[in-house]
C-alpha positions as a printed Julia matrix, in Angstrom:
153×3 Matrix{Float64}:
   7.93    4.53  -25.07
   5.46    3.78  -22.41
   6.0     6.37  -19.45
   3.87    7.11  -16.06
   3.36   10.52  -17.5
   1.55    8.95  -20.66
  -0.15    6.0   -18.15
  -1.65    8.88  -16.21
  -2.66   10.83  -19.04
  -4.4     7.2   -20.83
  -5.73    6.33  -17.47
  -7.68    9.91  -17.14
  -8.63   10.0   -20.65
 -10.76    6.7   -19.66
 -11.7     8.07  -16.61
 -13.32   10.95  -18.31
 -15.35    9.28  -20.67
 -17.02    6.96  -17.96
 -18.33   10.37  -16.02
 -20.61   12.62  -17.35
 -20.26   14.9   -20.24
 -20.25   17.97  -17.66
 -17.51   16.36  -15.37
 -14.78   18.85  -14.92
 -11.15   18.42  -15.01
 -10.83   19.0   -11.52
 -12.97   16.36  -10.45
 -10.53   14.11  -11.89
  -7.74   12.98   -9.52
  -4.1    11.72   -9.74
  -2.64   10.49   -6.31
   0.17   12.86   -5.39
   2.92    9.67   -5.67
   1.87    9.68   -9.22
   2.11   13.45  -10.0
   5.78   12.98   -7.87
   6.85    9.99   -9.88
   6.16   11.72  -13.32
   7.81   15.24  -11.94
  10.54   13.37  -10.49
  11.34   10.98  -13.33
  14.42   11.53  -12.9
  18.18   11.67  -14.46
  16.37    9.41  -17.69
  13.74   12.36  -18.0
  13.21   13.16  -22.33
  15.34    9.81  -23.22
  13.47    7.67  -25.53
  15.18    3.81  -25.11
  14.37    0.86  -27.06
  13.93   -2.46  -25.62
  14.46   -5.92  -27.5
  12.17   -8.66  -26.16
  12.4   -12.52  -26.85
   9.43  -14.4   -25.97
  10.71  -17.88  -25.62
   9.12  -21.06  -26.95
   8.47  -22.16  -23.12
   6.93  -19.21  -22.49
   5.38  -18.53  -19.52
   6.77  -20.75  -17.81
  10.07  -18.81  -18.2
  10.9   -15.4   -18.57
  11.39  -13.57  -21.78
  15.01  -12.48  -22.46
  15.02   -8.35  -22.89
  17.71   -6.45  -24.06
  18.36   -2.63  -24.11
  19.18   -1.57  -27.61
  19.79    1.94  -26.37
  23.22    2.62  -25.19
  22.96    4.03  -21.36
  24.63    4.55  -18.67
  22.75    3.2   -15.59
  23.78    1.34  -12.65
  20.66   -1.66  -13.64
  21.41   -1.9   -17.4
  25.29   -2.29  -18.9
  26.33   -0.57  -21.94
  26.0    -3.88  -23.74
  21.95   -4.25  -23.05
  22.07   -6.49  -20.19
  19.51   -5.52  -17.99
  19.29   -6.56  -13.94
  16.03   -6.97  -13.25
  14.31   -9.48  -10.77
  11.51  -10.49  -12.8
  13.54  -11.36  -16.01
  15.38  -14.12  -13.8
  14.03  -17.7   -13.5
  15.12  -18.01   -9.88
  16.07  -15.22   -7.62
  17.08  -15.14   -4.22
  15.02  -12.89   -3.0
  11.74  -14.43   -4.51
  10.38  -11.52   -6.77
  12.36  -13.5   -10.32
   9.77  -14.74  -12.92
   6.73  -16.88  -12.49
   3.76  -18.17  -14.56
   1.47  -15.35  -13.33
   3.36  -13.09  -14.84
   2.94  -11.21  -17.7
   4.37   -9.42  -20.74
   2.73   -6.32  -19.03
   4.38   -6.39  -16.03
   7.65   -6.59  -17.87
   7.01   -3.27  -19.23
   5.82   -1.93  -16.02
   9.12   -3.26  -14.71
  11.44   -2.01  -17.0
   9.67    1.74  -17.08
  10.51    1.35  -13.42
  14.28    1.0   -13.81
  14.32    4.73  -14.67
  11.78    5.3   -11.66
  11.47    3.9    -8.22
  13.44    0.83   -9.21
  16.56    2.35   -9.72
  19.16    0.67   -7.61
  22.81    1.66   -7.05
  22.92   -1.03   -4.05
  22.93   -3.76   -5.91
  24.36   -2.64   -9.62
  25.21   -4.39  -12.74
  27.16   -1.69  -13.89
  29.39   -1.28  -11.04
  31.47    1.55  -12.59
  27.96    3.85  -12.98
  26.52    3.4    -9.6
  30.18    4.07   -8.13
  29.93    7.34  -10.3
  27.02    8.2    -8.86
  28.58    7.59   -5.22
  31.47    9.72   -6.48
  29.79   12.28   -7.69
  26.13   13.21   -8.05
  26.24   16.13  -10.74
  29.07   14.57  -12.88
  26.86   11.32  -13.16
  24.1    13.64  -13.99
  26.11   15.0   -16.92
  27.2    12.12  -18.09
  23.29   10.6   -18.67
  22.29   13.29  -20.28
  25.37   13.04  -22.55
  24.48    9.76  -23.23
  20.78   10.82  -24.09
  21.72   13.34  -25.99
  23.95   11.39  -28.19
  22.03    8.02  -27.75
  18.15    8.48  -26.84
  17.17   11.03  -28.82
């Protein structure tokens, strides 16, 4: 599973072996966002979720179809895999759906955000999970990390 935390720790590996052999640690820096984003990952912290991608024959001209293997309960992705996400749409309204610049990568990226800073209970897919999470903050909580514990593990 690609996370920030392991993004950060790939990106200073090859940060360190561009400086000199008697660079230290501390001269190394992470913006604070990122050290926030990786402490703050969230209610999906420790859950390891598989991803099913189809890479069309039209391809890049339209978007690959992704599905979430993992059973979950999040207001962006239904129990059944379907996932809400503005870049896996051919069209969207609000212009940030699927076009030939994009890339395989940035589906990733994109998907690893849904757990992140992407995680939207304004505008859910799974109505009945973001109206939990309205309801009530801690019993949502409990309920993800039943789900992790019995589905992401």
């Amino acid at each position: 599973m690609l996370t920030l935390a392991s993004k950060l720790k790939r990106d200073d590996g090859l940060k360190g072996s561009r400086t000199s052999a008697t660079a230290s640690d501390s001269t190394r820096r992470v913006s604070v966002r990122d050290k926030l984003l990786v402490k703050d990952e969230g209610y999906y912290q420790g859950g390891k979720f598989q991803f099913e991608t189809e890479v069309p024959d039209a391809y890049n001209m339209v978007p690959p179809k992704v599905k979430c293997l993992t059973r979950i309960w999040h207001p962006n992705i239904t129990e059944t895999g379907e996932i809400c996400l503005s870049l896996l749409r051919e069209h969207s309204i609000d212009g940030t759906g699927w076009a030939p610049t994009r890339t395989l990568k940035d589906v990733v990226w994109g998907l690893n955000s849904l757990f992140t800073d992407l995680l939207n209970f304004d505008d859910p897919l799974n109505i009945e999970a973001a109206e939990h999470h309205l309801r009530d903050k801690e019993d949502f909580r409990n309920k993800v990390d039943d789900y992790i514990k019995r589905y992401a593990r």
